[in-house]
DRENDO-1510 file (C-alpha; in Angstrom, 1 decimal, always signed):
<recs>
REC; n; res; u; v; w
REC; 1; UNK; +0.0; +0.0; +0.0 .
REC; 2; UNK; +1.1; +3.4; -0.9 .
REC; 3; UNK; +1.8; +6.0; +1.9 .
REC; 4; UNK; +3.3; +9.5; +2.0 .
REC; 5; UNK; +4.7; +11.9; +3.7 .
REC; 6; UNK; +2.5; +13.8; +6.1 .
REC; 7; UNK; +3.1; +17.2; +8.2 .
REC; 8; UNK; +0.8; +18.0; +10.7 .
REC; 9; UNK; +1.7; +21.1; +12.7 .
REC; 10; UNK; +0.9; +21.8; +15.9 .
REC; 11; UNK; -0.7; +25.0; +17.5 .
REC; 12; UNK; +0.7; +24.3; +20.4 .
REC; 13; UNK; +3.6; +26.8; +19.4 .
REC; 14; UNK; +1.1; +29.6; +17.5 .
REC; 15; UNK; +0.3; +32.4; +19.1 .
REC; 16; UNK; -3.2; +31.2; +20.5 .
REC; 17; UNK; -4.0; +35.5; +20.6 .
REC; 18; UNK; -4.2; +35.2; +17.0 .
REC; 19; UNK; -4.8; +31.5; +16.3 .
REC; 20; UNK; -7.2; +31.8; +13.3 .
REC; 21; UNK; -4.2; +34.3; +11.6 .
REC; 22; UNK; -1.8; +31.4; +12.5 .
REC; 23; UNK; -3.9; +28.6; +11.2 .
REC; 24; UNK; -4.2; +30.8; +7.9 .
REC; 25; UNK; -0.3; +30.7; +7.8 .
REC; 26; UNK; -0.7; +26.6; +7.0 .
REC; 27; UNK; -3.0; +26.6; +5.1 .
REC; 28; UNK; -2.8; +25.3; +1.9 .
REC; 29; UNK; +0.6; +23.6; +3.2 .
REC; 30; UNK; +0.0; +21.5; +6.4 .
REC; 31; UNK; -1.9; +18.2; +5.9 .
REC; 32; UNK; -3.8; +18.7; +9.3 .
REC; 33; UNK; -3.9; +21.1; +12.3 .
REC; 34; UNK; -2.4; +19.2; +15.3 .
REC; 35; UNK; -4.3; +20.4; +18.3 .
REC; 36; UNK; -3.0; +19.5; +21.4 .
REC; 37; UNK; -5.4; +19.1; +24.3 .
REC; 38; UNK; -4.7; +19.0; +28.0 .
REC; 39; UNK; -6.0; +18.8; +31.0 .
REC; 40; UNK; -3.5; +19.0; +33.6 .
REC; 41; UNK; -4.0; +15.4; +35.2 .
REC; 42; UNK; -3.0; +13.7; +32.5 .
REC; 43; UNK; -0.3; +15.8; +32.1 .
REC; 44; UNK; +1.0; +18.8; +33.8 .
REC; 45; UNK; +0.2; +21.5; +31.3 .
REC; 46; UNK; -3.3; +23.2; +30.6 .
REC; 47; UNK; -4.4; +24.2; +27.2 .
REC; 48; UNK; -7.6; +24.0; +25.4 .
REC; 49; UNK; -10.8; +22.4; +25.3 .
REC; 50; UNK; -13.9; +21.2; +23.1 .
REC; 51; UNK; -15.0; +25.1; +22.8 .
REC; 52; UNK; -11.9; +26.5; +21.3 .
REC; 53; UNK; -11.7; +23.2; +18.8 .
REC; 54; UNK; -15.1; +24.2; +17.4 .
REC; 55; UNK; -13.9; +27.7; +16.9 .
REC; 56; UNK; -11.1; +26.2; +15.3 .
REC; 57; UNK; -13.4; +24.1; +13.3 .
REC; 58; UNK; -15.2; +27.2; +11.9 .
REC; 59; UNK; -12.7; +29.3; +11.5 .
REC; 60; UNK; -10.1; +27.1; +8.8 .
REC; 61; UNK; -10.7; +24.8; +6.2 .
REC; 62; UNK; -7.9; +22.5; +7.4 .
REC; 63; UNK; -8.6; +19.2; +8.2 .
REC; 64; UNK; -8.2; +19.1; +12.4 .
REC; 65; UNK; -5.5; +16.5; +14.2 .
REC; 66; UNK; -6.9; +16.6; +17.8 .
REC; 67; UNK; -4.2; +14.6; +20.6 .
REC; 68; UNK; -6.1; +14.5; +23.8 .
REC; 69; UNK; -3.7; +14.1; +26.4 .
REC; 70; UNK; -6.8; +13.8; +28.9 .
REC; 71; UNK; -7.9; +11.6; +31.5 .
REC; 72; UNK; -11.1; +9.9; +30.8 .
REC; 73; UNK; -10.9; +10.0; +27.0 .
REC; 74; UNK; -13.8; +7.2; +27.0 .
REC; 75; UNK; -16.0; +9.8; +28.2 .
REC; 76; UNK; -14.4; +13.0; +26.3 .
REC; 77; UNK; -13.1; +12.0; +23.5 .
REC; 78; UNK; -16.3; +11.4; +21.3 .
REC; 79; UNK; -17.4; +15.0; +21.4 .
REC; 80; UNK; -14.1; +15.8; +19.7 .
REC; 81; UNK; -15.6; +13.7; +16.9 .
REC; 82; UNK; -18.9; +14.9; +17.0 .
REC; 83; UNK; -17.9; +18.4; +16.5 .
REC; 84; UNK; -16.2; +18.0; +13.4 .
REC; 85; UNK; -12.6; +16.9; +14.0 .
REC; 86; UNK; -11.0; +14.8; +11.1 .
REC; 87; UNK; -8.6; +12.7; +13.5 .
REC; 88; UNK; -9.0; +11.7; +17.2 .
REC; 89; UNK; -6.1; +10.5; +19.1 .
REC; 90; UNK; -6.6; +9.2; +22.9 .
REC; 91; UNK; -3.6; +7.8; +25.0 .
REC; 92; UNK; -4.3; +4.1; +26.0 .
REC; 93; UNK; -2.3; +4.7; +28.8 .
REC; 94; UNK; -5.5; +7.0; +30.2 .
REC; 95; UNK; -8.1; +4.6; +28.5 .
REC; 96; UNK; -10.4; +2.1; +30.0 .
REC; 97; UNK; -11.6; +0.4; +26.8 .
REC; 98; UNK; -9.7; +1.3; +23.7 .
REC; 99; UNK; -11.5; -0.5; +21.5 .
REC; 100; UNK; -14.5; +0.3; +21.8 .
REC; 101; UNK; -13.7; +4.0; +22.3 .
REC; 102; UNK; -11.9; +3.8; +18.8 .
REC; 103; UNK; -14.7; +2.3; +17.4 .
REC; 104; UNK; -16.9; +5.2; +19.0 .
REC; 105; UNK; -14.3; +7.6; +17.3 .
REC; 106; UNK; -14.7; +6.1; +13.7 .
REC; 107; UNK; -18.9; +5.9; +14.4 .
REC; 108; UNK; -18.4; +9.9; +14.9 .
REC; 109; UNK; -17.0; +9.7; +11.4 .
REC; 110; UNK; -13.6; +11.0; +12.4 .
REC; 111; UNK; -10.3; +8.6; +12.2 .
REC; 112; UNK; -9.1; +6.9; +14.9 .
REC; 113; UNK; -6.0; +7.4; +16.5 .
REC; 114; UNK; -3.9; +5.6; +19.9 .
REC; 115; UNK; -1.3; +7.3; +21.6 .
REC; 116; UNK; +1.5; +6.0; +23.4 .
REC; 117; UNK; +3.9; +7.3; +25.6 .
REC; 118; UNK; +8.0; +7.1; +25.7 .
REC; 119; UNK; +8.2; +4.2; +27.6 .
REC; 120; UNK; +5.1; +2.6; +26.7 .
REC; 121; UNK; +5.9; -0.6; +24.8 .
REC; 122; UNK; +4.0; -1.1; +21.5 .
REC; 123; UNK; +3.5; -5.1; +21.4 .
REC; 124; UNK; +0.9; -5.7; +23.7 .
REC; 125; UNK; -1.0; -3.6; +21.7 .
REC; 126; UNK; -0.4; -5.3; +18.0 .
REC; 127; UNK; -4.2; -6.9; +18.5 .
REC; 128; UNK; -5.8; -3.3; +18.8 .
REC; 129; UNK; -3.9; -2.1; +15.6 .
REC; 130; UNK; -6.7; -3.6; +12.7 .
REC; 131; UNK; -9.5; -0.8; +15.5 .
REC; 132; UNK; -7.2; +1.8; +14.6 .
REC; 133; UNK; -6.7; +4.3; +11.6 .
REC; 134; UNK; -3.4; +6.5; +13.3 .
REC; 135; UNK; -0.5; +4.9; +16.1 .
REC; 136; UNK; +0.7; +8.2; +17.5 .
REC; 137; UNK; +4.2; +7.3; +19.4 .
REC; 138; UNK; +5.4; +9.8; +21.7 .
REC; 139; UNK; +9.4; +11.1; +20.7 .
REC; 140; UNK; +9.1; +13.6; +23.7 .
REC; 141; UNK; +7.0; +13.3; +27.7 .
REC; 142; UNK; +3.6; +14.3; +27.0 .
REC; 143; UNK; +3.0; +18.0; +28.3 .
REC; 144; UNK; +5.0; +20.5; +27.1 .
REC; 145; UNK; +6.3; +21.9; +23.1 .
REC; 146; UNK; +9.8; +22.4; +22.6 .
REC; 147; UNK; +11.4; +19.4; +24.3 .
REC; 148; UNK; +14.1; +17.5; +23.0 .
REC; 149; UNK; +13.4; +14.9; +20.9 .
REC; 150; UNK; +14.2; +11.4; +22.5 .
REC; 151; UNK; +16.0; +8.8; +19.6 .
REC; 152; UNK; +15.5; +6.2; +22.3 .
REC; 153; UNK; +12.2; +6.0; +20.4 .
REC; 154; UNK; +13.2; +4.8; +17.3 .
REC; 155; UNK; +13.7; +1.1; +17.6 .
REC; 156; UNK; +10.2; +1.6; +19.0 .
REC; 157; UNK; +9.1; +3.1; +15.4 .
REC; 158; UNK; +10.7; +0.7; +13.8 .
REC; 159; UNK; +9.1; -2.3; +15.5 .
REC; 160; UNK; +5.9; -0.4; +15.2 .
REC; 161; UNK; +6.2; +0.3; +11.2 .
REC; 162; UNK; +6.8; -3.8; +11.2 .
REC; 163; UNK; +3.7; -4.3; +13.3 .
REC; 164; UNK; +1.5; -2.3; +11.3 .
REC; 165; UNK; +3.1; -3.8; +7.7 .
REC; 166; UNK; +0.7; -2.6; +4.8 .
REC; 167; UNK; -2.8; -2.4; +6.9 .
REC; 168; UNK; -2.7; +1.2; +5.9 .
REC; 169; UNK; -2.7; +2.6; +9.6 .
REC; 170; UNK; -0.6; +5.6; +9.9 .
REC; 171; UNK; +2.6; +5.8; +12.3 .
REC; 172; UNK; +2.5; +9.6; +13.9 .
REC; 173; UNK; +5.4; +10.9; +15.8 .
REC; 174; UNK; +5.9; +14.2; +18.4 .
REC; 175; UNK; +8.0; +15.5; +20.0 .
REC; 176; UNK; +10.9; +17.4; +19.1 .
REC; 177; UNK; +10.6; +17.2; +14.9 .
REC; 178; UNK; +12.8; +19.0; +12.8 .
REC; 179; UNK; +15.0; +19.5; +9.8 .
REC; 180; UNK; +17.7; +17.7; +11.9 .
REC; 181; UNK; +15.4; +14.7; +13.4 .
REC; 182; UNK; +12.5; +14.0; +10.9 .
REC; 183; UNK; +14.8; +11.7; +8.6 .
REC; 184; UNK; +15.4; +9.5; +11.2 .
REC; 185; UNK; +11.5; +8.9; +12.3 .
REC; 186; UNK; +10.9; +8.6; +8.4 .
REC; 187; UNK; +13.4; +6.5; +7.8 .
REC; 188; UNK; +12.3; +4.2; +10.9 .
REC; 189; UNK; +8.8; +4.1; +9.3 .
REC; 190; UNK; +6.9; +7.1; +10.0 .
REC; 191; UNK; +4.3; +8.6; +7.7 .
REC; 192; UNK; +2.8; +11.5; +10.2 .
REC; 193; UNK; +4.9; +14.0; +11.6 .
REC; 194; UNK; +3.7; +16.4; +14.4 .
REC; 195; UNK; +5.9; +19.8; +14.1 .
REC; 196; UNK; +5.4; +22.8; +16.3 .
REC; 197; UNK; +8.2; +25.0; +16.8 .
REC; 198; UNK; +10.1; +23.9; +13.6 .
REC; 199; UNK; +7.1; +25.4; +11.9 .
REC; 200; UNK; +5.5; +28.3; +13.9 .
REC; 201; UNK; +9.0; +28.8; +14.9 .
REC; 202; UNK; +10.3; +29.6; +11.4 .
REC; 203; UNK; +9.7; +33.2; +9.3 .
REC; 204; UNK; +7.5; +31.7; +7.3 .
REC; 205; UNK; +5.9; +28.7; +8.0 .
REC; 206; UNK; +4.5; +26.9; +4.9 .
REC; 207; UNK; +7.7; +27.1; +3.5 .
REC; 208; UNK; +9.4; +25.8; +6.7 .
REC; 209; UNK; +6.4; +22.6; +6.1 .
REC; 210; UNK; +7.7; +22.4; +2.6 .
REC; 211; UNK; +11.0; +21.6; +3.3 .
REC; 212; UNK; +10.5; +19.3; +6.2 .
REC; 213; UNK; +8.0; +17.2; +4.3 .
REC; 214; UNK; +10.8; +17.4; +1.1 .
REC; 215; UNK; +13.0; +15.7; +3.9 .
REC; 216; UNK; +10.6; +12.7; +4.9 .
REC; 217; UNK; +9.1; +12.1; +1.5 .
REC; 218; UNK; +11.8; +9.8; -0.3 .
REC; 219; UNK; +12.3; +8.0; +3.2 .
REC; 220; UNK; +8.8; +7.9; +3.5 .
REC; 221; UNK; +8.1; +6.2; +0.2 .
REC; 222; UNK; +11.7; +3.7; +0.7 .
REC; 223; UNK; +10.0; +2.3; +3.4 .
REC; 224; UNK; +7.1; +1.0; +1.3 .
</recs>
């Protein structure tokens, strides 16, 4: 099966006073809108909710990428679908019944992602992959932009890319992507990349998207 290169940005590092400006600076580039949602239990950051995702939903034509770093994502994270978002990703680690919450998630119409952390091992979850439409691996700790990315990860993509094989379920990463770390992830078998300060960090961002996803595409397509 096919796949490409994918760049999702996240907002996480816009300027959220001027978030439907920011959004119009991807447009047209950016595959998705990576909107990072936390609650501060999950993680020890606060952001956004349900309210500002519809606004976001209104206010740009790009598809949405929510991450809810949440606890209690069997009871949240349906609404996300509901309102309109294209992708939902919930962290097994804070779900009680990931299967049938991804099936809830695909029901909603939206596609279905899982989210692991670090140091979260991906084979006991190889039986869960055929429920799912994304595998988001973590490459930083959950809660904060800007971090470091952590290359312990990538035998972890790698073992994930062999897991998944040609289902057609796409292998996300975030957490410190750049120009100097999204080769590796695509060449370990990513197909989604999460980017928030090497986009909304650069002078202009669409072309900063352009040239990372210029980086990952050849890889992208080797790893066929």
């Amino acid at each position: 099966m096919s796949r490409r290169a994918q760049i999702s940005p996240s907002i996480l590092s816009a300027d959220f006073a001027r978030l439907s400006d920011e959004l119009a600076r991807i447009d047209g580039a950016a595959d998705w809108a990576h909107v990072d949602v936390m609650d501060n239990h999950f993680v020890p950051n606060l952001t956004l909710g349900l309210p500002v995702v519809e606004a976001i939903l209104k206010s740009s034509s790009i598809p949405v990428d929510c991450h809810l770093m949440i606890e209690d994502p069997d009871r949240w994270a349906p609404a996300y679908a509901e309102a309109g978002a294209g992708s939902v990703t919930f962290h097994v680690e804070a779900a009680a019944a990931p299967v049938r919450l991804a099936r809830a998630l695909r029901t909603e119409g939206a596609r279905a992602g899982m989210a692991l952390k670090p140091a979260t091992p991906v084979e006991p979850y190889a039986d869960l992959l055929p429920e799912l439409d994304m595998l988001l691996l973590m490459t930083v700790e959950p809660g904060f932009g800007g971090q470091a990315f952590l290359d312990v990860v990538l035998p972890k993509i790698r073992r994930a890319r062999q897991l998944i094989g040609d289902s057609g379920v796409w292998l996300q990463v975030d957490g410190g992507v750049s120009a100097s770390t999204i080769e590796q992830c695509a060449e370990a078998g990513a197909d989604v990349f999460v980017a928030g300060s090497a986009v909304y960090g650069a002078g202009d961002p669409s072309k900063a998207i352009a040239a990372l996803r210029a980086q990952a595409a050849p890889l992208v397509e080797a790893t066929r």
